[in-house]
Structures are given as C-alpha cells and as structure tokens.
C-alpha positions as a Python dict, from the first residue, in 0.01 Angstrom:
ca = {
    (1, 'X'): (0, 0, 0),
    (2, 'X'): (297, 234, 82),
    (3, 'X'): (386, 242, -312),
    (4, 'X'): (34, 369, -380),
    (5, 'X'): (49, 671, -128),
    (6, 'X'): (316, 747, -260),
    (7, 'X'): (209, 760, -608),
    (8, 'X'): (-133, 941, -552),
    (9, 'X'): (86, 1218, -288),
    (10, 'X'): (349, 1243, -614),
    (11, 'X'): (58, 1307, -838),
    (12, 'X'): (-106, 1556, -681),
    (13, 'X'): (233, 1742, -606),
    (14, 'X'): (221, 1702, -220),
    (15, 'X'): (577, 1697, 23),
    (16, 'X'): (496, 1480, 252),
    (17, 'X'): (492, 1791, 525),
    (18, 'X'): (234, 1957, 310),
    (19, 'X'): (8, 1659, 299),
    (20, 'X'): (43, 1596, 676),
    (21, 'X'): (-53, 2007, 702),
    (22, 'X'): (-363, 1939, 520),
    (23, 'X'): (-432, 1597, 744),
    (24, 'X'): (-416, 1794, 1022),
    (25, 'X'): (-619, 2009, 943),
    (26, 'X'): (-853, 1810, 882),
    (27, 'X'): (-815, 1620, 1197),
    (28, 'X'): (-579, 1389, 1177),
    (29, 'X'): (-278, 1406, 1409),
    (30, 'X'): (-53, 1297, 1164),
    (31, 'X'): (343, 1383, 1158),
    (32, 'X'): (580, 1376, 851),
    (33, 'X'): (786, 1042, 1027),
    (34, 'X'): (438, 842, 1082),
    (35, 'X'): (354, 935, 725),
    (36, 'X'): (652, 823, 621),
    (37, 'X'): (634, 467, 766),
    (38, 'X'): (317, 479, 579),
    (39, 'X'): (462, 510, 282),
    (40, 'X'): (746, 235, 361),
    (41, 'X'): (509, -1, 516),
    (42, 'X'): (671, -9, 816),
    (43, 'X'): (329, 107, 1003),
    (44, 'X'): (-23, 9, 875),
    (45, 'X'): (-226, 326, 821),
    (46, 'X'): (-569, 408, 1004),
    (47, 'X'): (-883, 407, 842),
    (48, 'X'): (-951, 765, 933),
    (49, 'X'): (-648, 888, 722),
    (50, 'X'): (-732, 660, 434),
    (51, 'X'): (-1065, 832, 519),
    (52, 'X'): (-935, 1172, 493),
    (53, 'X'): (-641, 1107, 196),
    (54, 'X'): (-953, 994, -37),
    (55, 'X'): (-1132, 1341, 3),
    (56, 'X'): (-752, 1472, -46),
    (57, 'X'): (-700, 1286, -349),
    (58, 'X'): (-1078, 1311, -433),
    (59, 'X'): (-1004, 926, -584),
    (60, 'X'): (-1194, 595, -522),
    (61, 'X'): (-1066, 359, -239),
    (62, 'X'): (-897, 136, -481),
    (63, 'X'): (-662, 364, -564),
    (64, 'X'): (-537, 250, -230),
    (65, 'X'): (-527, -110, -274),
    (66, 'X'): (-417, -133, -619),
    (67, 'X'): (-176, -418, -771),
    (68, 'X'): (-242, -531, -362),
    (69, 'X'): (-446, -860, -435),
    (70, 'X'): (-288, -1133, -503),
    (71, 'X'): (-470, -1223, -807),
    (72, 'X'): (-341, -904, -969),
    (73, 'X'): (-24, -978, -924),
    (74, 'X'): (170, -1207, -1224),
}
C-alpha cells in the first residue's frame, strides 16, 4: 500500500509535510515520520487517514489497494 500513497501524494504534487498540514487540518494528528512509515510499510495506516487522503486525493478507495491482491499480481 505504501507504493500507492506514494504515487497518488506524487501526483497531486504534495511533500509529505504539506500533505500531513492538510491531514491535520482536517483532523488527523498525523506527523511527517508516521507518514513516512506509511509510505514504507513499516506502520499500517488508520482508516480515518485513508478516510481523509480519499477526500484529499478526491479518488476511489482502490486507488489505495491497487496491484495489492494477489490475483493481480503475475
């Protein structure tokens, strides 16, 4: 999952400090080093940030999972 946040931050031309900004501000405690485990998946993320990223990224919740189950996959 931590490729795909990366890829949907990247496309809409986020740091990852700006996107934590805006997740904050919409009420999510989240700093730059938890995002970033996010992105490394080192940390699972909380459904109230994938919450919040969608309306962000105004994309579908696949967008998260993508290339994820294993019958995608070659």
């Amino acid at each position: 999952m931590g490729d795909n946040l990366r890829r949907l931050r990247k496309g809409a031309k986020l740091s990852q400090e700006k996107l934590c900004a805006e997740l904050q501000r919409r009420g999510c405690d989240i700093g730059r080093s938890t995002y970033e485990k996010y992105e490394s998946g080192e940390l699972n993320i909380r459904a109230s940030v994938l919450i919040a990223l969608r309306k962000i990224y105004h994309c579908s919740y696949d967008e998260f999972f993508q290339g994820l189950d294993s019958e995608e996959q070659p």
